[in-house]
C-alpha positions in Angstrom: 36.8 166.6 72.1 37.8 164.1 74.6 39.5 165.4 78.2 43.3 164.2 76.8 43.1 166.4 73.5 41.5 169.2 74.8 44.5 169.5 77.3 47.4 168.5 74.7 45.4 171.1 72.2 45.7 173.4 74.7 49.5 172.8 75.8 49.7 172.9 71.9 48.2 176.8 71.0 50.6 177.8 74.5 53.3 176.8 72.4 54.5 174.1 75.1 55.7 171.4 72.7 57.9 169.2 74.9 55.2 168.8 77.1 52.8 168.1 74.1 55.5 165.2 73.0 55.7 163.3 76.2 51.5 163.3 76.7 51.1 161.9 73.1 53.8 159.6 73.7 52.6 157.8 76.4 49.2 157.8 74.8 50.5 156.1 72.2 52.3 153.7 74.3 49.1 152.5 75.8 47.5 152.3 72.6 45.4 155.2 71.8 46.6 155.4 68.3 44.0 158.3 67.2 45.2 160.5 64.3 45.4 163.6 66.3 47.9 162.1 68.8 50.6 161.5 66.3 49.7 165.1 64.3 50.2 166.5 67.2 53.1 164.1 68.3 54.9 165.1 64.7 54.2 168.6 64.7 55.7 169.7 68.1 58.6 167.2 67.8 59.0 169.2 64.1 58.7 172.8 66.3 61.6 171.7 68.9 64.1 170.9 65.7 63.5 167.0 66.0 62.7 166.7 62.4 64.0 163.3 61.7 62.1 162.0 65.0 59.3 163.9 63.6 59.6 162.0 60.2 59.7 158.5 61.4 56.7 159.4 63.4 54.4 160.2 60.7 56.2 157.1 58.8 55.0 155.0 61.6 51.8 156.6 61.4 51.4 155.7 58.2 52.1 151.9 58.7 49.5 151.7 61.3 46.6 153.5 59.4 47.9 153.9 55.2 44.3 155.6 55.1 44.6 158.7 57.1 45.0 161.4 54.6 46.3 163.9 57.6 49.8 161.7 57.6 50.8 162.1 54.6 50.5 165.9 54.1 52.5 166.4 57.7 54.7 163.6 56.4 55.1 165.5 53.2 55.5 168.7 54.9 58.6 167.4 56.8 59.9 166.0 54.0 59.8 169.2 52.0 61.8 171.1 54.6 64.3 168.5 54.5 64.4 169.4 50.2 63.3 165.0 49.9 61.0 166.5 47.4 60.6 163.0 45.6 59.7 161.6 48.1 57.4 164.1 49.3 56.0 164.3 46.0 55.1 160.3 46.2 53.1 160.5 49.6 51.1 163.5 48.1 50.0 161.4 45.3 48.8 158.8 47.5 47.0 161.7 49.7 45.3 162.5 46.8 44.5 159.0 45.5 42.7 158.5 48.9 40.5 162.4 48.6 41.5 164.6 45.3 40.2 167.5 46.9 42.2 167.0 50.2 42.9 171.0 51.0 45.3 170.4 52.8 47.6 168.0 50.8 46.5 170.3 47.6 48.4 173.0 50.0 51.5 170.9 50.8 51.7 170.5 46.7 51.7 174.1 46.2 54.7 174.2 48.5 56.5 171.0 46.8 56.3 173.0 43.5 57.6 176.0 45.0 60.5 174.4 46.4 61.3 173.0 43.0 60.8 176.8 41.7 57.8 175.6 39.4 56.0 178.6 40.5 53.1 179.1 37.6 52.1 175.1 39.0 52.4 176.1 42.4 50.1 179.2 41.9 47.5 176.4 40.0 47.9 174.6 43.6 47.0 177.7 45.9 44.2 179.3 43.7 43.0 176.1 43.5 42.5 175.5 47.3 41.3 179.1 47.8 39.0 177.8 45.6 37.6 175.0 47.3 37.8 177.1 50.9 37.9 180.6 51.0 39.4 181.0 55.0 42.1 178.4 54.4 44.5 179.0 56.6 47.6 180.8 53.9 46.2 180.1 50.7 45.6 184.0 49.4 48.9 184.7 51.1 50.8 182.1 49.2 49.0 183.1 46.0 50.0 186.6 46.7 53.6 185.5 47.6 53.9 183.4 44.2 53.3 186.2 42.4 56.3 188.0 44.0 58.5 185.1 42.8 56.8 185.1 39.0 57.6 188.7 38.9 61.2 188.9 40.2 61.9 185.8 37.6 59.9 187.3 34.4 60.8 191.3 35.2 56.9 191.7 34.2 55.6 194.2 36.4 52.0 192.7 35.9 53.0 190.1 38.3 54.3 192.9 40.7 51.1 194.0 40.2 49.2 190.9 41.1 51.3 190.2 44.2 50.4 193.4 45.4 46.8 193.1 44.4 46.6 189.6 46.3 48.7 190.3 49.3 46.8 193.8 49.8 43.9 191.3 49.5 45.0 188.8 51.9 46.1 191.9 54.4 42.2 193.1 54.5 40.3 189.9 54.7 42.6 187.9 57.0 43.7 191.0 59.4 45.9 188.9 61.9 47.7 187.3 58.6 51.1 190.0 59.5 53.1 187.8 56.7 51.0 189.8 54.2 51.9 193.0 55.5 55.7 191.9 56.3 55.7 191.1 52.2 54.0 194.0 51.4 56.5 196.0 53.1 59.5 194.7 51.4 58.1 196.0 47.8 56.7 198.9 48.8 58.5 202.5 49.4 56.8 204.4 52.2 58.4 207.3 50.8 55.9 207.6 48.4 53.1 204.8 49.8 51.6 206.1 52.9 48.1 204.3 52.8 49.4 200.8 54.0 51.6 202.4 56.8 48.7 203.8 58.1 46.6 200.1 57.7 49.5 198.4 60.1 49.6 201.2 62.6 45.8 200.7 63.0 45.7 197.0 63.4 48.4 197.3 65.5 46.2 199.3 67.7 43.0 197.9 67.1 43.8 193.9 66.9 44.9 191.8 70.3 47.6 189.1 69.0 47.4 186.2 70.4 50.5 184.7 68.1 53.5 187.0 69.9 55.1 186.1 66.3 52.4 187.6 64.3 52.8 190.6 66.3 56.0 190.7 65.8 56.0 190.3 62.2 53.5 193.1 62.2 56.1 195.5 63.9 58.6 194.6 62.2 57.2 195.7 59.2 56.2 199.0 60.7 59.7 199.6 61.3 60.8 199.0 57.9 57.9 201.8 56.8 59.6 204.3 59.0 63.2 203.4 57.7 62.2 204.6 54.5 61.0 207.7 55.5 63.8 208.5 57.4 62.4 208.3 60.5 65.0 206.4 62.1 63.8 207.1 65.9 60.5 205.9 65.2 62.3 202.6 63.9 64.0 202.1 66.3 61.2 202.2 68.8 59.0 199.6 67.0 62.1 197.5 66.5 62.9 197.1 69.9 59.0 196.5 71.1 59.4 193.7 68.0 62.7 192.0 69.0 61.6 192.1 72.9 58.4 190.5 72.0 59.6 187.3 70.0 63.1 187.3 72.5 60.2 186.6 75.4 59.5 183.1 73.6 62.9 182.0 73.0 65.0 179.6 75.0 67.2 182.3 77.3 70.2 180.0 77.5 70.9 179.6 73.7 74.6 181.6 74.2 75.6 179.4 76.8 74.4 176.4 74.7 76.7 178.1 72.0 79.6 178.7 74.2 79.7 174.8 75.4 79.7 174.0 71.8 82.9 175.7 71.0 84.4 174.3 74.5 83.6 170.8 73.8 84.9 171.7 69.7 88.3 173.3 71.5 88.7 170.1 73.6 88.3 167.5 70.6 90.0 169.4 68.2 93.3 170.1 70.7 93.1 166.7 72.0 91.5 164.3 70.6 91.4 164.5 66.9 93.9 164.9 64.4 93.1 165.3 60.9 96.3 164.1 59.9 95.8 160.2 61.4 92.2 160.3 59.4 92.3 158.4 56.4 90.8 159.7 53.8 90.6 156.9 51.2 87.6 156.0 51.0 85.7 159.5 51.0 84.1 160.9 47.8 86.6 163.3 46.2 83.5 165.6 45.3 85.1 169.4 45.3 82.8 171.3 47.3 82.5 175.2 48.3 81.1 175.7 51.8 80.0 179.5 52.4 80.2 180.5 56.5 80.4 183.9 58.2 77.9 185.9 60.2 73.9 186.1 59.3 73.5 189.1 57.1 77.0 189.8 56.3 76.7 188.8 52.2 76.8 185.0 52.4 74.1 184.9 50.1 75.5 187.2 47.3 78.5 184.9 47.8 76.6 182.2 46.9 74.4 183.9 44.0 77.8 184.8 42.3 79.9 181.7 42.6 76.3 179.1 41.6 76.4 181.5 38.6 80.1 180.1 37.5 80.2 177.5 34.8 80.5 173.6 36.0 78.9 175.0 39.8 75.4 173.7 41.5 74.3 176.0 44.3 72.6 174.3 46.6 71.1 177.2 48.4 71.2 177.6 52.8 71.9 173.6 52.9 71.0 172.3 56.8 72.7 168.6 56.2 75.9 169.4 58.2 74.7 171.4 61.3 72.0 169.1 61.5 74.3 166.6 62.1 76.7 167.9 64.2 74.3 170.0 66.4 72.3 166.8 67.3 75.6 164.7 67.6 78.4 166.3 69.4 77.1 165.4 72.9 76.9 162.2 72.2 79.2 159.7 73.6 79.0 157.9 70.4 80.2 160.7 68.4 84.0 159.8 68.3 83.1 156.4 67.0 80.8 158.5 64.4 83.3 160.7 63.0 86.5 158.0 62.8 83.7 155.9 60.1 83.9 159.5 58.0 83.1 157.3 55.1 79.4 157.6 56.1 78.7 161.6 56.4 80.7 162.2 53.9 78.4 159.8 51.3 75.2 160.5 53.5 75.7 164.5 52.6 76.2 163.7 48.6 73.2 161.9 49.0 71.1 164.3 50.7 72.2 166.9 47.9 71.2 164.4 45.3 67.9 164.6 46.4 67.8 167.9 46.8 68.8 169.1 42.9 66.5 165.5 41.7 69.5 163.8 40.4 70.8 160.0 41.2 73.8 159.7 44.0 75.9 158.0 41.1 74.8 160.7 38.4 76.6 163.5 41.2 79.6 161.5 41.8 79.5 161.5 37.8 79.8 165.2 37.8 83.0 165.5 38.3 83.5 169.0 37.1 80.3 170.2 38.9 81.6 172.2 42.3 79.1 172.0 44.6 78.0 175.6 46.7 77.0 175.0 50.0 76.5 178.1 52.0 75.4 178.4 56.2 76.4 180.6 57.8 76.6 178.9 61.1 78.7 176.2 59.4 81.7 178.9 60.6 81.2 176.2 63.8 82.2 172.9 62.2 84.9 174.2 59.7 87.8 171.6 61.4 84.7 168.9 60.8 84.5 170.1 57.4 88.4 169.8 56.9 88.0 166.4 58.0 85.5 164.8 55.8 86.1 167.0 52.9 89.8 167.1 52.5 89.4 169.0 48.6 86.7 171.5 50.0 87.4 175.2 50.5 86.1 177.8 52.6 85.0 181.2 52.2 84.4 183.3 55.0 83.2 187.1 54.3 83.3 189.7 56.5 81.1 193.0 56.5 81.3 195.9 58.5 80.2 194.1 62.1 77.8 197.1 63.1 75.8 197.4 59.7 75.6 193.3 60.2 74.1 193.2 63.7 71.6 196.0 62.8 70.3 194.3 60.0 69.9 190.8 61.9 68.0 193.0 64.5 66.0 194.2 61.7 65.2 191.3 60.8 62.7 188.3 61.7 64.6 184.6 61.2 62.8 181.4 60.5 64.6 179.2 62.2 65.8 178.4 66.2 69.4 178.7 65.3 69.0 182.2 65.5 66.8 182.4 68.8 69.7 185.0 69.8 69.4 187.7 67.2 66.5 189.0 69.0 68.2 190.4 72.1 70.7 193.4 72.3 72.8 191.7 74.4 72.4 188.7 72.9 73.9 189.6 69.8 77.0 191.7 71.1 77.6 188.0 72.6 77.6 185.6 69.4 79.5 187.9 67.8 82.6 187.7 70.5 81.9 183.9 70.3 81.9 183.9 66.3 85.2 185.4 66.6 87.1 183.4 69.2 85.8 180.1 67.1 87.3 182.1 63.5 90.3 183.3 65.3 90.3 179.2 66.4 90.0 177.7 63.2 92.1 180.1 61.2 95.0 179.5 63.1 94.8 175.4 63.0 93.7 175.4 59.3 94.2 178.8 57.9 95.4 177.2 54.2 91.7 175.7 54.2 90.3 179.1 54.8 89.6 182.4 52.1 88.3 185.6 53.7 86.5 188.4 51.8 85.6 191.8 52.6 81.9 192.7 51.7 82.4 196.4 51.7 85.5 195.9 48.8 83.2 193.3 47.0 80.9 195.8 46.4 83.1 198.6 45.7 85.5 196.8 43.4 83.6 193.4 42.3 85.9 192.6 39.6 88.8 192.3 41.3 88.0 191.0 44.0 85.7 188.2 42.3 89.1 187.4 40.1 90.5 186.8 43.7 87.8 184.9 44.6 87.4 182.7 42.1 91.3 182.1 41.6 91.7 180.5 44.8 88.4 178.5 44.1 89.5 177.3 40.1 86.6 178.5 39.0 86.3 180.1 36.0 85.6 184.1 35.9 83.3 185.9 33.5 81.2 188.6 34.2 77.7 187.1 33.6 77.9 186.3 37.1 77.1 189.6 38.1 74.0 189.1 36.0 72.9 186.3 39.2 69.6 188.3 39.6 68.3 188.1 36.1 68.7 184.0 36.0 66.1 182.8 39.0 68.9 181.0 41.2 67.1 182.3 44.4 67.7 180.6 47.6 66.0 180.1 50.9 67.3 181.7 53.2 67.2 182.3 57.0 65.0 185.4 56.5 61.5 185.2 56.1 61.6 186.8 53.0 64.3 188.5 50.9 64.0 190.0 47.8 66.6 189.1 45.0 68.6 192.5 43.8 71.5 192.6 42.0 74.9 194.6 44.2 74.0 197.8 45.9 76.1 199.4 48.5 73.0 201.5 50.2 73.7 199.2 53.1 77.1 200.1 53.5 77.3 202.2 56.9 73.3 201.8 57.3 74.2 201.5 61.1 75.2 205.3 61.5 71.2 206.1 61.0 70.7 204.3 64.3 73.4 205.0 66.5 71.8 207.1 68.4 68.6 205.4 68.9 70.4 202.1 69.2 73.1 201.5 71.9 74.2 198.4 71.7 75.6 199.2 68.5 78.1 202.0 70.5 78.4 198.4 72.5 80.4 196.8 69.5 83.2 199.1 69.5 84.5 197.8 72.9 
């Protein structure tokens, strides 16, 4: 290993990504155009949220060397996160035209069928890598986690069965692998299972972590064990020891970042734009459902129930419209941007054509099909939304705000946008923001806007889905309470979460941790 990529590996493993990104780049610039450089390039610039600079990366990549096989599984990778899974599926073709037995593009397949919920050729994918190398990196952890999706769609308990078989597999012979035991946790009840409580509390002694995130994972999981046995204290201890460790990562300004956005929003909203001077001509009349609200607070039920509706298309936790604005609203262009609203407005429909595999002129064809786009951080741009989708409407749902934050803090996120949930503090303060920008919005475009109570959702669903869907012409039936029987999961911001049909056993949760947990005595104020 030469003296530059044994330092940029290093920077890499320390997690130090914009460091790695301006090394490689001026590497590259002088024309050392090694494949490791630009891996490493794409990968970091795809861990600091540049995923589109990450892209063209790997595209230029590509152009410069068409036979590197590493390109076009990262390229691929990328691409599948981004739901171009046509795309991706064409570069992994060519991976495996150039080696068949390419691991690691066999790997990015797996995940390509996955995404498009093929899940019996996505376990062919896994076992089939696992079968050409034993300590790949995942492969009996996906196998494991496959099987977990088979079973909840087929309600045969022999794939229950095999998930548990191979994740208890993966947990034993890959020790540090904590997403095996985080999985594990979630279908087990350690009211009754006691044996794999006692596996993670001795790792947890026994193994050092060098991935804080693995560690975390790892405690998280413990925490969930002791929930089920009622032994809330104990909880609550290895809760706060996994929050603190993956908060000691994060970037520590990410609530001022989020109260600047809704200060620079304010000031173009009050006095700069007005929707009414926007012409609106020219944008697709596509009727569209956007889903906001607070992490955890039953956005995804929302979405399960409504995608279940006749003539709807859920699209899942779509990332088109923060991706946009986040990246965009600082820019001194972004006035210029937003007066063309012809363009977002068709590059969105064309992102979620290529998301559900259909042609951009086949979804404008649908004209009955309501599209379900639910984010909940989309609660942000809802006067953006107005503005480039004039026929769209808004549900907002609302939960009881202490049995919300204490299941975001029980939980571990994929994703920076929620950097903040794993701090106390943190948390008490996006939720005062959350409701200044609601409070905001309702009161400019309150006739764009329908709110929903989570606790009276699940204690009179009829009703209040006959509200629902009145204001949302959709038409009612109750087969949509039957959302967990027909395999319209979606990804979501958690790492993992099991598809159930309504419960209210988390209604008041929070009351079995006030006393360990005081931030949550913090809300009332």
């Amino acid at each position: 290993m030469n003296k530059n990529l044994f330092e940029l590996d290093s920077l890499f493993k320390s997690n130090k990504f914009d460091e790695v990104v301006l090394k490689t780049k001026k590497l590259i610039k002088k024309g050392e155009i090694i494949a490791p450089y630009f891996n490493l390039l794409g990968i970091s610039l795809d861990n600091l949220g540049k995923i589109y600079e990450a892209e063209k990366n790997f595209r230029d990549a590509i152009k410069k060397n068409p036979n590197e096989i590493s390109y076009y599984s990262n390229l691929s990778k990328i691409l599948i996160k981004q739901n171009k899974l046509a795309e991706a599926e064409e570069f992994l073709n060519k991976a495996l035209e150039i080696k068949p037995n390419d691991t690691f593009s066999l790997f990015e397949f797996g995940k390509l069928k996955t995404a498009q919920k093929d899940y019996f050729k996505a376990l062919e994918f896994y076992q089939n890598v696992y079968k050409l190398e034993k300590q790949f990196p995942n492969a009996l952890f996906m196998i494991g986690k496959t099987y977990v999706e088979i079973s909840q769609d087929n309600k045969d308990v022999k794939y229950k069965d095999l998930a548990l078989e191979n994740l208890s597999e993966c947990s034993k012979l890959f020790p540090e692998n904590s997403d095996a035991d985080f999985l594990l946790s979630e279908l087990f009840d350690y009211s009754k299972e006691k044996k794999h409580q006692k596996i993670m509390l001795n790792k947890y002694a026994k193994i050092k972590y060098y991935d804080i995130r693995k560690k975390a994972v790892l405690l998280f999981a413990i925490a969930k064990s002791f929930e089920d046995q009622k032994k809330y204290d104990q909880a609550s201890d290895f809760l706060k020891i996994a929050n603190n460790e993956i908060n000691s990562t994060v970037n520590q300004n990410i609530i001022l970042n989020y109260s600047r956005r809704f200060a620079n929003i304010k000031l173009l909203f009050d006095k700069i734009i007005n929707i009414k001077s926007y012409n609106d001509n020219k944008l697709y009349d596509k009727k569209i459902i956007f889903i906001v609200g607070m992490p955890r607070s039953g956005t995804t039920l929302l979405h399960q129930l409504l995608a279940s509706a006749k003539n709807t298309i859920g699209i899942g936790e779509s990332a088109i419209i923060p991706s946009f604005f986040e990246n965009s609203i600082f820019n001194k262009e972004f006035l210029t941007k937003i007066s063309k609203n012809e363009k977002l407005n068709k590059n969105y429909l064309i992102e979620i054509s290529q998301k559900l595999g259909l042609d951009f002129d086949k979804l404008i064809e649908l004209d009955k099909n309501v599209i379900i786009d639910k984010n909940p951080s989309n609660f942000f741009w809802i006067g953006f939304l107005k503005l480039l989708f004039p026929n769209a409407k808004i549900i907002i749902i609302n939960r009881n705000i202490k049995d919300i934050c204490l299941s975001i803090y029980k939980n571990i996120f994929g994703v920076k946008e929620m950097d903040w949930s794993y701090s106390q503090d943190n948390i008490i303060a996006y939720v005062k923001i959350y409701n200044q920008v609601i409070k905001y919005w309702k009161k400019k475009y309150g006739n764009f806007i329908y709110e929903l109570d989570y606790e009276k959702l699940i204690n009179n669903k009829i009703e209040e889905t006959k509200k629902l869907f009145s204001f949302c012409d959709l038409q009612w039936s109750e087969e949509i309470f039957d959302f967990y029987k027909t395999g319209k999961t979606i990804k979501t911001a958690s790492v993992y979460q099991v598809k159930k049909p309504i419960y209210n056993s988390s209604v008041n949760i929070n009351k079995n941790y006030s006393k360990h947990l005081n931030f949550l005595k913090d809300l009332d104020n």
